[in-house]
N, C-alpha and C positions, 0 to 999 in steps of 0.2 A: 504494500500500500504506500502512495505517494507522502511524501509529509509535507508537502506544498503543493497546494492543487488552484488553477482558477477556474470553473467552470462559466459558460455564457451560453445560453440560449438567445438565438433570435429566429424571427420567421420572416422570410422574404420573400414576394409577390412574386417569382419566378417557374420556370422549371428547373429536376435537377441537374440538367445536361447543360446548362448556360449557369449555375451557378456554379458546376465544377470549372469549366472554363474561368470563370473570372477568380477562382480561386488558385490558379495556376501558370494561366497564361499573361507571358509581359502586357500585353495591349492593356489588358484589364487591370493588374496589380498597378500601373503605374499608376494610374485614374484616382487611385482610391487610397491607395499605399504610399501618399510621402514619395514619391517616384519612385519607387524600388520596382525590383522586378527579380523574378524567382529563379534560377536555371539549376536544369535535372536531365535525366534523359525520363524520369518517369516512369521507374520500374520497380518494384523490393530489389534493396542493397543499392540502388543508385545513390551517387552524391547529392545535395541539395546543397543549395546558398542562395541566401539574399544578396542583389546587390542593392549597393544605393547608387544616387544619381553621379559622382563622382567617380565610379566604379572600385571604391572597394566593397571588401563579405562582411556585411554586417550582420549575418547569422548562418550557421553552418550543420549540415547534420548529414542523414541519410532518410534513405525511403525505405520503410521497417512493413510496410502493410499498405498496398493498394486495390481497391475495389470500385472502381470508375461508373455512376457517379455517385455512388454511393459510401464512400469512408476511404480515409487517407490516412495512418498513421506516420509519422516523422521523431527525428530524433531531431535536438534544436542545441546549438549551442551558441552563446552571444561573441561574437568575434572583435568588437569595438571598444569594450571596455574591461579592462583586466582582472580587476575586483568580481567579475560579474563572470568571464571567460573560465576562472580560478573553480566557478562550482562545476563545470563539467556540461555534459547532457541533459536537458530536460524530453519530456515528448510528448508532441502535441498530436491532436487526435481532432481530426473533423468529421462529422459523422451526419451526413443528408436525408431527410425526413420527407418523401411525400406528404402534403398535409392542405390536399383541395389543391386549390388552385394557388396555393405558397408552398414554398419547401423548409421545414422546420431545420438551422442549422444548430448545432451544438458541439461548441469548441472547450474541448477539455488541454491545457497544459497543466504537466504535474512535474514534480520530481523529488527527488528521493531525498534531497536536504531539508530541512526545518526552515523554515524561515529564507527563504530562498530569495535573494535580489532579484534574480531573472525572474521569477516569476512573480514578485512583487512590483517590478516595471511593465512586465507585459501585459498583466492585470489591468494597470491602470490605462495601457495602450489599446488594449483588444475592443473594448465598448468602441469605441470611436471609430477605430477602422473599422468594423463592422457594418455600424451602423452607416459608414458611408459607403460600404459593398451595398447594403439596404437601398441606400439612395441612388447611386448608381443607377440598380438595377430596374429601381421601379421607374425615377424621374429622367435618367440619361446624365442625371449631374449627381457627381459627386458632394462631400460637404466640403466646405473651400478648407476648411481648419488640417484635410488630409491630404490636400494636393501637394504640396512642395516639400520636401526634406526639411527640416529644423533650422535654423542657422546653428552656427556653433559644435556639430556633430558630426 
């Protein structure tokens, strides 16, 4: 059992084959994500990383469990800040819901430290980006506060 876990439910006005896309593919993560964008080839045991708009890895792991479009496991490790890099692997789990004419998503990151920085940062980052996957997908616009990378980061 994890000893830091954040889970998030939300439901988005889509179907699941265009949510998995925009949860994967560059066109869409830039959109929504702080300009980042994901690169993998997309398999179990493939590498993953985030980049950012700069192009360095601002987060790193592998692909531990895919089921297209329905559930993605990942291994996540933070690559930008050292204090944070120092705890290792987290893994996060997306897991796609038919639900009518929305697809219930529910993003679980956990891991196995107490008190985990990473997952006490990404906690506070996941509502947002989310929600502006939500926005995205329903209105065609993002929410502006996720368009750009940070300054300073």
């Amino acid at each position: 059992m994890a000893e830091s876990r954040f889970t998030y439910v939300i439901y988005i006005r889509t179907t699941p084959e265009t949510l998995w896309r925009a949860l994967i593919e560059p066109e869409f993560t830039r959109r929504y994500w702080c300009e980042t964008y994901q690169e993998s080839e997309w398999k179990p045991g493939a590498a993953w990383r985030v980049m950012t708009p700069d192009g360095r890895i601002g987060d790193s792991g592998e692909i531990v469990e895919m089921d297209p479009p329905w559930r993605l496991v990942l291994t996540w490790r933070n690559e930008l800040f050292p204090e944070v890099r120092a705890e290792g692997y987290s893994c996060l789990t997306y897991e796609l819901e038919s639900q009518g004419e929305a697809v219930k998503l529910t993003l679980v990151h956990e891991m196995e430290i107490q008190d985990s920085k990473l997952i006490e940062s990404t906690s506070g980052g996941w509502p947002a980006i989310l929600s502006s996957l939500k926005s995205l997908l329903e209105t065609g616009e993002s929410l502006e506060a996720t368009r750009c990378w940070p300054k300073g980061i």
